[in-house]
PQR file of N, CA, C, O and H, with PARSE charges and radii, in Angstrom:
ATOM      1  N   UNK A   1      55.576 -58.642-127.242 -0.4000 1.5000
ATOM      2  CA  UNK A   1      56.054 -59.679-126.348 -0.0000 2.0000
ATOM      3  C   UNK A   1      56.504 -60.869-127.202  0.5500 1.7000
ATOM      4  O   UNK A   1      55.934 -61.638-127.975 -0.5500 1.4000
ATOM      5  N   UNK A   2      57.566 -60.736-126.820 -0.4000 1.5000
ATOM      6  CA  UNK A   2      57.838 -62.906-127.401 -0.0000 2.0000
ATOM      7  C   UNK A   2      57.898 -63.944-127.108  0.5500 1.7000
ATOM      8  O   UNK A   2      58.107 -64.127-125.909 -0.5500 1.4000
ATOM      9  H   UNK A   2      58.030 -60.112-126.192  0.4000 1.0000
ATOM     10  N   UNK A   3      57.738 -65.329-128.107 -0.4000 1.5000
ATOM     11  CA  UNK A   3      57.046 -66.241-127.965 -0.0000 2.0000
ATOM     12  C   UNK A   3      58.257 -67.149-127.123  0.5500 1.7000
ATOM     13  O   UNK A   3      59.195 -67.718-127.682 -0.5500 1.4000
ATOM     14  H   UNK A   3      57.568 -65.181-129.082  0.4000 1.0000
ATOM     15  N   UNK A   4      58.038 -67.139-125.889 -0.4000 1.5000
ATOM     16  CA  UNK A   4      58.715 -67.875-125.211 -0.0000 2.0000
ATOM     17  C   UNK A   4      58.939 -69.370-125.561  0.5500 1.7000
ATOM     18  O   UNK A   4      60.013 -69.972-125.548 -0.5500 1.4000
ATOM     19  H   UNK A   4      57.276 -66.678-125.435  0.4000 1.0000
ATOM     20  N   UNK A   5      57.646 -69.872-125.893 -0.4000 1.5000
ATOM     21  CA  UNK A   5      57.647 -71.102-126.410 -0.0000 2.0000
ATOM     22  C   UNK A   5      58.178 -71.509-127.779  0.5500 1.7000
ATOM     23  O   UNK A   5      58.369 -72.708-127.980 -0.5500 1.4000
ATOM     24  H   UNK A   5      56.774 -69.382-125.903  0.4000 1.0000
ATOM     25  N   UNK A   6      58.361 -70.872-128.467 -0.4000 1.5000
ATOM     26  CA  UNK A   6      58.747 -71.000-130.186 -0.0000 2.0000
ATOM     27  C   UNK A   6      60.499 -70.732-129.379  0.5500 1.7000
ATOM     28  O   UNK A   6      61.203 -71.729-129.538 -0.5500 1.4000
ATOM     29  H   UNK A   6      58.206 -69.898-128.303  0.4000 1.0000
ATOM     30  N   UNK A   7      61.113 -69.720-128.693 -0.4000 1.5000
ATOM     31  CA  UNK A   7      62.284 -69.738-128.382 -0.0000 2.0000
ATOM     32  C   UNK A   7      62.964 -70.899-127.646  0.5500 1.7000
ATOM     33  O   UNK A   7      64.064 -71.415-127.845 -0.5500 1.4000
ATOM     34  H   UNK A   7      60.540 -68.910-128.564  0.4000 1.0000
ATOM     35  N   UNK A   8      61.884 -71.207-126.621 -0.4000 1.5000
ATOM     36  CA  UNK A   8      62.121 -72.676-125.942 -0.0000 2.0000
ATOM     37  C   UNK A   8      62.211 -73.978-126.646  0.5500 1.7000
ATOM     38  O   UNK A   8      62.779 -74.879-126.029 -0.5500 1.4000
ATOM     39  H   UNK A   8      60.990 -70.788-126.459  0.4000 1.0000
ATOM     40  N   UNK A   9      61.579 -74.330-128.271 -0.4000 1.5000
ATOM     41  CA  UNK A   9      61.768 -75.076-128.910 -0.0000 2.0000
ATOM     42  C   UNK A   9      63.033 -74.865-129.704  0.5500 1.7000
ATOM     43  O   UNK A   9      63.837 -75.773-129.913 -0.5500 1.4000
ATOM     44  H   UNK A   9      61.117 -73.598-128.772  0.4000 1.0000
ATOM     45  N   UNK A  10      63.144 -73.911-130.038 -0.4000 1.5000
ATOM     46  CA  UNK A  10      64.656 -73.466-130.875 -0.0000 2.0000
ATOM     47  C   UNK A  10      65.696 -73.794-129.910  0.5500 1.7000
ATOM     48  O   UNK A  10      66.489 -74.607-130.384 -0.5500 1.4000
ATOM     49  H   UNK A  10      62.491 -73.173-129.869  0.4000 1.0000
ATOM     50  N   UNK A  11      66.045 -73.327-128.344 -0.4000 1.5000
ATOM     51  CA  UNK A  11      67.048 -73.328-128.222 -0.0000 2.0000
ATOM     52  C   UNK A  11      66.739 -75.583-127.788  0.5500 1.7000
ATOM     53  O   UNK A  11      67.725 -76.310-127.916 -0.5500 1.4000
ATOM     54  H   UNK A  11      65.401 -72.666-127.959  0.4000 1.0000
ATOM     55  N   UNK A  12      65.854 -75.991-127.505 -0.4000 1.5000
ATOM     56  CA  UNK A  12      65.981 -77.322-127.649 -0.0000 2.0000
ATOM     57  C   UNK A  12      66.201 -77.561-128.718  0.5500 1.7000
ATOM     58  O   UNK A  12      67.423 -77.690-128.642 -0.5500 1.4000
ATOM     59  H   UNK A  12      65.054 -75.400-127.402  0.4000 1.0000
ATOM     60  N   UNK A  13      65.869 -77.796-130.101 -0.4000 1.5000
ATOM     61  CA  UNK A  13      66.375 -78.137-131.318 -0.0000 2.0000
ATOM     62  C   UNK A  13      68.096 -78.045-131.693  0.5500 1.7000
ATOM     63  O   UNK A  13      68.794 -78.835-132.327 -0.5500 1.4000
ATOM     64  H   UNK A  13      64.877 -77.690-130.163  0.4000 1.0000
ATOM     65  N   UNK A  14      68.465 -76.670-130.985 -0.4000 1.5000
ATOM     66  CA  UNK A  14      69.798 -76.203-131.315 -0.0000 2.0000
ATOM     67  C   UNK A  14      70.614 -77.235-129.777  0.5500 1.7000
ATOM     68  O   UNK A  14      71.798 -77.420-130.058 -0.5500 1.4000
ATOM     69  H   UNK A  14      67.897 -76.027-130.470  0.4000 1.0000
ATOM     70  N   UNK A  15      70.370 -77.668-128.819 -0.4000 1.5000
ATOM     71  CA  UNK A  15      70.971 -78.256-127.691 -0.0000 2.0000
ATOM     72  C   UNK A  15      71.200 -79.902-128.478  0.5500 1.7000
ATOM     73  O   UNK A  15      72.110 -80.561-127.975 -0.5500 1.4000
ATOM     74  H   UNK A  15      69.408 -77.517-128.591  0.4000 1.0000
ATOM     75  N   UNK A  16      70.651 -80.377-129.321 -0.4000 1.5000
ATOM     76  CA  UNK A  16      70.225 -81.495-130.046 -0.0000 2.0000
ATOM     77  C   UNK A  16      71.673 -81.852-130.976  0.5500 1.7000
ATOM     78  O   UNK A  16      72.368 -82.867-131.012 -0.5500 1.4000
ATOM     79  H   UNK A  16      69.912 -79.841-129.730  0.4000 1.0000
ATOM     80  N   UNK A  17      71.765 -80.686-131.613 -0.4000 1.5000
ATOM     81  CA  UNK A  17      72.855 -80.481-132.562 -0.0000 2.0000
ATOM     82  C   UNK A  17      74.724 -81.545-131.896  0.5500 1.7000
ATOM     83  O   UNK A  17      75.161 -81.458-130.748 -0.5500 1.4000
ATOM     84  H   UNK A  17      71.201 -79.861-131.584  0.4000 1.0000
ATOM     85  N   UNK A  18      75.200 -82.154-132.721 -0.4000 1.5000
ATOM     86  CA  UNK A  18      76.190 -82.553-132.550 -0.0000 2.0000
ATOM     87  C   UNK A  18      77.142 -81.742-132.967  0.5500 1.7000
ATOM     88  O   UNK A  18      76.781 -81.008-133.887 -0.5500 1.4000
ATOM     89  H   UNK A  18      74.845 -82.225-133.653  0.4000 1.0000
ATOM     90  N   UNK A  19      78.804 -81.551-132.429 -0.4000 1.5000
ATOM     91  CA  UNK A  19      79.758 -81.103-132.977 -0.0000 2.0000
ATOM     92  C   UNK A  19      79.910 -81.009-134.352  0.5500 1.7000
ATOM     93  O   UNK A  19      80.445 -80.001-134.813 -0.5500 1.4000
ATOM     94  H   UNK A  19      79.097 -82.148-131.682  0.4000 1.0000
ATOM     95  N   UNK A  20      79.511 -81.933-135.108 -0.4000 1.5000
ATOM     96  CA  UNK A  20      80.016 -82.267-136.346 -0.0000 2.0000
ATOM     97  C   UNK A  20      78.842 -80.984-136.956  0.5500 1.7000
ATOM     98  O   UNK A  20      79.055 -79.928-137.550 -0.5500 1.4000
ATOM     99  H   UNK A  20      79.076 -82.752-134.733  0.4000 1.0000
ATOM    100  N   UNK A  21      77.599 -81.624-136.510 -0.4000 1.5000
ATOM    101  CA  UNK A  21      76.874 -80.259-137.487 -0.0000 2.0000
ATOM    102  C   UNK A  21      76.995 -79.436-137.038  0.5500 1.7000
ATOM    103  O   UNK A  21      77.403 -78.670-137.911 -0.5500 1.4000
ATOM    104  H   UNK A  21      77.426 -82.482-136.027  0.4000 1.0000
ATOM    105  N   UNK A  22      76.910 -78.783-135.899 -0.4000 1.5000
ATOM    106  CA  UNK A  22      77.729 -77.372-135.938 -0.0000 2.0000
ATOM    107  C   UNK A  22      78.717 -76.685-136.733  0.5500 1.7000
ATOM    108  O   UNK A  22      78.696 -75.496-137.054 -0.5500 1.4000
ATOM    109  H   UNK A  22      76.578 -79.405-135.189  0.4000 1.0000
ATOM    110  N   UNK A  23      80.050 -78.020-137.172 -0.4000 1.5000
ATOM    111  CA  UNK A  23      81.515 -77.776-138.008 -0.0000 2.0000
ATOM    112  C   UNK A  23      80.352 -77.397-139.159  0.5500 1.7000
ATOM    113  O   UNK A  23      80.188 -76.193-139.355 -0.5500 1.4000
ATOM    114  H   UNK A  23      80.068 -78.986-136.912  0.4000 1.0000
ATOM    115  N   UNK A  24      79.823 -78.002-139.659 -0.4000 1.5000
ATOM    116  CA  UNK A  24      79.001 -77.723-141.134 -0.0000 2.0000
ATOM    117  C   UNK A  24      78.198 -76.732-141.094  0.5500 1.7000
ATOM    118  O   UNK A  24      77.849 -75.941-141.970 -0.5500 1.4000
ATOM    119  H   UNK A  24      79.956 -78.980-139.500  0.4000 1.0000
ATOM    120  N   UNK A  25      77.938 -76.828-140.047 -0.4000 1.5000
ATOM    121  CA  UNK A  25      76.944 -75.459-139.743 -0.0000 2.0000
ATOM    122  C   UNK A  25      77.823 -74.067-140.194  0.5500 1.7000
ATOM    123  O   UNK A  25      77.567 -73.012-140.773 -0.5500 1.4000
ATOM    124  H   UNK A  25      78.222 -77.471-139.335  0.4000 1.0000
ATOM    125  N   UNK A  26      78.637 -74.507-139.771 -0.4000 1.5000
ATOM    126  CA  UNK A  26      80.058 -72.966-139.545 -0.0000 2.0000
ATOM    127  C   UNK A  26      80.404 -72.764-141.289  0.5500 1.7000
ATOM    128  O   UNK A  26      80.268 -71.675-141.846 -0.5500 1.4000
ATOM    129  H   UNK A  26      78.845 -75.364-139.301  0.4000 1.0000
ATOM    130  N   UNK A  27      80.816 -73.877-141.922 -0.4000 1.5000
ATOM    131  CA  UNK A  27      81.278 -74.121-143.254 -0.0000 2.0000
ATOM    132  C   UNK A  27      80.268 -73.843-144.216  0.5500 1.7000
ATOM    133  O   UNK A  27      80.578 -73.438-145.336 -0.5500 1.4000
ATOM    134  H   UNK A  27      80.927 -74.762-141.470  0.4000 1.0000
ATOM    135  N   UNK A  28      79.227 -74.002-143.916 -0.4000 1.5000
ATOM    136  CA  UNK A  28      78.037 -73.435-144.882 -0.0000 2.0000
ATOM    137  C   UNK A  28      77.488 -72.100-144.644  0.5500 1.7000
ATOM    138  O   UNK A  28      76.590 -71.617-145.334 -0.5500 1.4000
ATOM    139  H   UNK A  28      78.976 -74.331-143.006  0.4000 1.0000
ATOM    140  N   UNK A  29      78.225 -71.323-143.334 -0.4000 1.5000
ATOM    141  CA  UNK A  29      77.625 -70.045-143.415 -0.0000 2.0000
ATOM    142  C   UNK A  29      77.563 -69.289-144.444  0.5500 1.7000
ATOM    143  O   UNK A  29      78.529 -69.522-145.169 -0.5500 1.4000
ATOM    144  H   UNK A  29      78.955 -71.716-142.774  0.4000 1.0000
ATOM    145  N   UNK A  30      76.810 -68.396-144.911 -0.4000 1.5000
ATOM    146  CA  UNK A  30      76.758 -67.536-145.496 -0.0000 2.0000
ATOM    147  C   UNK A  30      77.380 -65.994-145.391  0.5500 1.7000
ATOM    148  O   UNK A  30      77.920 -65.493-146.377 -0.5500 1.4000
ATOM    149  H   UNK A  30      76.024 -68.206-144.321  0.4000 1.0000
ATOM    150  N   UNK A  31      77.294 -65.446-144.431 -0.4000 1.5000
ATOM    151  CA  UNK A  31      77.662 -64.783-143.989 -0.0000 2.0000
ATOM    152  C   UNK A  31      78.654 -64.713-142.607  0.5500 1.7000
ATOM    153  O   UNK A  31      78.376 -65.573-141.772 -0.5500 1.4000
ATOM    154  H   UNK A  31      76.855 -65.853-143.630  0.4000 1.0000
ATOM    155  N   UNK A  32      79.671 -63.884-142.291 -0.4000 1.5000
ATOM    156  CA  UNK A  32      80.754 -63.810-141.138 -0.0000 2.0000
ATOM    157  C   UNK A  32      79.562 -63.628-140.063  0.5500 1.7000
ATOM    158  O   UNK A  32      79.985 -64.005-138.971 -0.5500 1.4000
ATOM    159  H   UNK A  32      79.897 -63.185-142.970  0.4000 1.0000
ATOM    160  N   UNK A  33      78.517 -63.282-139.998 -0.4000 1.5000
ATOM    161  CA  UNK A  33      77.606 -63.198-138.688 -0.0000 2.0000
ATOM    162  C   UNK A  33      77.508 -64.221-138.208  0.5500 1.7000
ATOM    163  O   UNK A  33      77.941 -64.631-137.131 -0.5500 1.4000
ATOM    164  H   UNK A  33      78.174 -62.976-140.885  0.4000 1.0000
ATOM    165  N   UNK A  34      76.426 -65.129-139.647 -0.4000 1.5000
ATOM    166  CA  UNK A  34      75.908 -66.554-139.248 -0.0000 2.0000
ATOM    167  C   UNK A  34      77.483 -67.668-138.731  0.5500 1.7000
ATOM    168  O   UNK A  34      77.557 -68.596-137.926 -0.5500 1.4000
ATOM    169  H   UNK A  34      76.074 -64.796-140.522  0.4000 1.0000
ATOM    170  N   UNK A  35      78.254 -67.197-139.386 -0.4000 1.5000
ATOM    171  CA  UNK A  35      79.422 -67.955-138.790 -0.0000 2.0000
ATOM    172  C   UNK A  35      79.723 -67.675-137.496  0.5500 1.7000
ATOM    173  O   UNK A  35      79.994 -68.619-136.754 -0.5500 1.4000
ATOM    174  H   UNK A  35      78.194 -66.443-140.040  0.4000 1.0000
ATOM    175  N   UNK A  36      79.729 -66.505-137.056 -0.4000 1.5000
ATOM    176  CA  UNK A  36      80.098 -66.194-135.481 -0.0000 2.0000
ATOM    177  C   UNK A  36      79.355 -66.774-135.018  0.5500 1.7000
ATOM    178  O   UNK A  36      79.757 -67.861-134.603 -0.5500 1.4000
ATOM    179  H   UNK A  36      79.508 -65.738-137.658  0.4000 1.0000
ATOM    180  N   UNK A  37      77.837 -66.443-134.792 -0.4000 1.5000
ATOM    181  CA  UNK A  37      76.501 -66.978-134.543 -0.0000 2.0000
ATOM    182  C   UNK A  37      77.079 -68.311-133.794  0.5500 1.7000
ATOM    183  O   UNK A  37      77.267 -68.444-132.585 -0.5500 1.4000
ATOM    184  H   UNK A  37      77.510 -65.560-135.129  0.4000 1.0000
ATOM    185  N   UNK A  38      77.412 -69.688-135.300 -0.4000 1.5000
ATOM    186  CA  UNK A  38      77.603 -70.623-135.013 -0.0000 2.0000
ATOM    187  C   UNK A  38      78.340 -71.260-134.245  0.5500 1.7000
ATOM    188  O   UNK A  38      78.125 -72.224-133.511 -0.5500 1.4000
ATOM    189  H   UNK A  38      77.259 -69.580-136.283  0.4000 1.0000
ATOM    190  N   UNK A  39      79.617 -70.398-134.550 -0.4000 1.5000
ATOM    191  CA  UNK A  39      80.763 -70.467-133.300 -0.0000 2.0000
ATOM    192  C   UNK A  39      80.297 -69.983-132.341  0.5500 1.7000
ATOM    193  O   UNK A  39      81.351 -69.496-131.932 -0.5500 1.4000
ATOM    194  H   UNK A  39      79.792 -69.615-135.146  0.4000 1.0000
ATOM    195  N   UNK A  40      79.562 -69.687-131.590 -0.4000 1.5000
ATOM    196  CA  UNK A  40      79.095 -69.038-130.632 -0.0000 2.0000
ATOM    197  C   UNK A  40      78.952 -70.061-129.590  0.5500 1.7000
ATOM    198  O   UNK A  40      79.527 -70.353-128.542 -0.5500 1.4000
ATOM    199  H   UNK A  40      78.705 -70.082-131.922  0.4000 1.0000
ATOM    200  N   UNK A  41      77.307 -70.777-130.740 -0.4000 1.5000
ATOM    201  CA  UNK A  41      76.575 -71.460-129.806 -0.0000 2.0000
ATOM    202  C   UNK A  41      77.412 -72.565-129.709  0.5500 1.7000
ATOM    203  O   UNK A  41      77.267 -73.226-128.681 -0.5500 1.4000
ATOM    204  H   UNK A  41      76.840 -70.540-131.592  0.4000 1.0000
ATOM    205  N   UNK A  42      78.506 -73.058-130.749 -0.4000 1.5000
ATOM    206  CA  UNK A  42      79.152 -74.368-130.421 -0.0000 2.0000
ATOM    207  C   UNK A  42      79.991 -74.304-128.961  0.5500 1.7000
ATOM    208  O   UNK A  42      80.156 -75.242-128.180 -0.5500 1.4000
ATOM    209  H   UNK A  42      78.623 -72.521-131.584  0.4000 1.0000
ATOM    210  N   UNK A  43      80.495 -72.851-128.819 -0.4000 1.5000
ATOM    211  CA  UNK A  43      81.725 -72.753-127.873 -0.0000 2.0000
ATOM    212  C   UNK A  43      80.735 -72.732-126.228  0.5500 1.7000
ATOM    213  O   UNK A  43      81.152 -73.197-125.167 -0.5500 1.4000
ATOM    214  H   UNK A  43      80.360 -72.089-129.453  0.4000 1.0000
ATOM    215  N   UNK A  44      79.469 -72.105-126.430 -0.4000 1.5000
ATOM    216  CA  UNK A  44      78.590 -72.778-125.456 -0.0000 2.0000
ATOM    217  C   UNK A  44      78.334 -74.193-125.040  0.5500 1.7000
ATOM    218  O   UNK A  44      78.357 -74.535-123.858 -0.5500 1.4000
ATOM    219  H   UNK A  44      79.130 -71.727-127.292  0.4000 1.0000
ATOM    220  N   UNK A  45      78.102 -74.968-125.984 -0.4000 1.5000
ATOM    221  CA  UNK A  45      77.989 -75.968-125.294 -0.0000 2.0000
ATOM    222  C   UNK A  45      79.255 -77.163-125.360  0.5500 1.7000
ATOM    223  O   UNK A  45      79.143 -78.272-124.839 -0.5500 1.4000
ATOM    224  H   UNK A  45      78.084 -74.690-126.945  0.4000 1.0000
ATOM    225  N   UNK A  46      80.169 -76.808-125.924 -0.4000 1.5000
ATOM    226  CA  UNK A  46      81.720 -77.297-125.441 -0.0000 2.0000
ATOM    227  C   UNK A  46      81.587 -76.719-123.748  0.5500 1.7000
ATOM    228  O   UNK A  46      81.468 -77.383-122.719 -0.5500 1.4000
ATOM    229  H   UNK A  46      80.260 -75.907-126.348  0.4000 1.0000
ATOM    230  N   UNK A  47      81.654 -75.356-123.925 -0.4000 1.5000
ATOM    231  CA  UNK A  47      81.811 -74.714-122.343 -0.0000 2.0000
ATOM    232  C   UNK A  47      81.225 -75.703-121.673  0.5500 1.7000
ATOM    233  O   UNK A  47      81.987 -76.488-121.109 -0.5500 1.4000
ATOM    234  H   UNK A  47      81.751 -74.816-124.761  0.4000 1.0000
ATOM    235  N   UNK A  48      79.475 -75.975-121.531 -0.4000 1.5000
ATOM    236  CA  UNK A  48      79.113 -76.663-120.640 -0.0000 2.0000
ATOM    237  C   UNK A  48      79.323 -78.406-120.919  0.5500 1.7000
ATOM    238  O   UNK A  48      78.822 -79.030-119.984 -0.5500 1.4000
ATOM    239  H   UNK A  48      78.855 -75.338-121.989  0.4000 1.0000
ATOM    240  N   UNK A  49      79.689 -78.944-121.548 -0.4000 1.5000
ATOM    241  CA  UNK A  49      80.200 -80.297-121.960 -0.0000 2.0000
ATOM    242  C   UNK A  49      81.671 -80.285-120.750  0.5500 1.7000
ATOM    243  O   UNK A  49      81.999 -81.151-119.938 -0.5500 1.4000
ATOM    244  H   UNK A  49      80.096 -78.437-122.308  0.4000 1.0000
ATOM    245  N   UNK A  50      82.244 -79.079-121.027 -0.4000 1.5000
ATOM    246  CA  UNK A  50      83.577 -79.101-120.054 -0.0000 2.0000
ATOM    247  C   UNK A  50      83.035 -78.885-118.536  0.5500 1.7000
ATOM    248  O   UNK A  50      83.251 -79.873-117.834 -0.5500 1.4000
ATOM    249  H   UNK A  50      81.977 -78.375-121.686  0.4000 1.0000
ATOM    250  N   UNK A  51      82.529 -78.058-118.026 -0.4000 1.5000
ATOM    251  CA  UNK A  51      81.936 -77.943-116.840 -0.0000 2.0000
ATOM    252  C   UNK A  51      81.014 -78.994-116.479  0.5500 1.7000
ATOM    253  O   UNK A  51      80.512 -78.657-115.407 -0.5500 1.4000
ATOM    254  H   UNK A  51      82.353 -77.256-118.596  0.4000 1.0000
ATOM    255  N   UNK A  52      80.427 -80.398-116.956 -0.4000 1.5000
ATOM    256  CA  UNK A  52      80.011 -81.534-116.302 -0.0000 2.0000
ATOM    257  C   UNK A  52      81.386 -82.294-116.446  0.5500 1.7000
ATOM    258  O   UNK A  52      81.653 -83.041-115.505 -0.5500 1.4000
ATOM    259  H   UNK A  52      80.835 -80.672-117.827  0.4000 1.0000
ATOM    260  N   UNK A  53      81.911 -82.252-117.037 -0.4000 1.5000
ATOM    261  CA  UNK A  53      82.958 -83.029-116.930 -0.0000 2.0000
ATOM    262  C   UNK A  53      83.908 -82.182-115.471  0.5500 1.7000
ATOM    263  O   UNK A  53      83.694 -82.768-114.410 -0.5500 1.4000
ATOM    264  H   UNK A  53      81.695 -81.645-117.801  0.4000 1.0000
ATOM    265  N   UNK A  54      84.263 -81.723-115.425 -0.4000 1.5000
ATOM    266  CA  UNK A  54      84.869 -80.906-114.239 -0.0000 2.0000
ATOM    267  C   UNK A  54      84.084 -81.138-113.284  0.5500 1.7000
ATOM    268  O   UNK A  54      84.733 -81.622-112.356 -0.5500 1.4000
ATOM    269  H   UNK A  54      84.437 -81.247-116.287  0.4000 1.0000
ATOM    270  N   UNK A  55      82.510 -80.992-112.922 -0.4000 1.5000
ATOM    271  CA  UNK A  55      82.052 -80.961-112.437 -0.0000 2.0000
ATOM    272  C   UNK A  55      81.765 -82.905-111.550  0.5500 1.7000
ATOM    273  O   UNK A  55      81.521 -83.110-110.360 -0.5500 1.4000
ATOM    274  H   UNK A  55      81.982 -80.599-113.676  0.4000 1.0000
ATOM    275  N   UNK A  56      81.884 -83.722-112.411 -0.4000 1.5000
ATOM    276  CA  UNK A  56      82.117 -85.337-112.251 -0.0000 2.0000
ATOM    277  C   UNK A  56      83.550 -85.525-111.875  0.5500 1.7000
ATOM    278  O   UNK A  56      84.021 -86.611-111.537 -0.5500 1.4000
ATOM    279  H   UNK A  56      82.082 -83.555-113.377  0.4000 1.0000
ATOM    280  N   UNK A  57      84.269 -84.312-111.960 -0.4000 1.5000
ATOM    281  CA  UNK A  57      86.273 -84.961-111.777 -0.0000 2.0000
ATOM    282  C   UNK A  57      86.531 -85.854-112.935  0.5500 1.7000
ATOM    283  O   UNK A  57      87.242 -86.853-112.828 -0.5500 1.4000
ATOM    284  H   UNK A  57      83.886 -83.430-112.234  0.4000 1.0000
ATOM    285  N   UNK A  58      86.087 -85.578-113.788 -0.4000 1.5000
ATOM    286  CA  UNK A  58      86.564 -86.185-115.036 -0.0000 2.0000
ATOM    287  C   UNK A  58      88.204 -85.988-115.196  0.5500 1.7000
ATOM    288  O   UNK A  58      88.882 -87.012-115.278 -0.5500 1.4000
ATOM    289  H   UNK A  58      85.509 -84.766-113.875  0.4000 1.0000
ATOM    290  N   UNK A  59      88.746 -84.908-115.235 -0.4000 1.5000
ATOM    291  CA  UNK A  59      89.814 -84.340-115.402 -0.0000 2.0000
ATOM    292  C   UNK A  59      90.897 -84.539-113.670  0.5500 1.7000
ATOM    293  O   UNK A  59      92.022 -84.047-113.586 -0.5500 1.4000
ATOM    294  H   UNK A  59      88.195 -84.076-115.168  0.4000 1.0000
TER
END
C-alpha cells in the first residue's frame, strides 16, 4: 500500500513550484523522461491556471 501522505506532501511541494523553476527544472533534466515528467506537470498547472481564469471570465 502507499503512503498517501508522503504523496500528498509531494504533490503540495510540486503545486508550490513557479514557472520559472519548472523552465529549470526542464533544462537540468537529465534524462528525456525527467524532462517529459517536467513538462508534464508544468502543462498541468498552466491547464488549471487557464481554467480559473476562464472560469472568472478573465478572457
Amino acid at each position: 500500500m502507499c503512503d498517501i501522505k508522503k504523496f500528498d506532501k509531494i504533490y503540495k511541494d510540486i503545486e508550490t513550484l513557479s514557472q520559472r523553476d519548472i523552465m529549470e527544472l526542464i533544462s537540468e533534466a537529465k534524462t528525456e523522461d525527467e524532462k517529459n515528467f517536467y513538462e508534464t506537470i508544468g502543462n498541468f498547472f498552466l491547464q488549471k491556471r487557464q481554467r480559473e481564469c476562464i472560469e472568472r471570465n478573465v478572457f
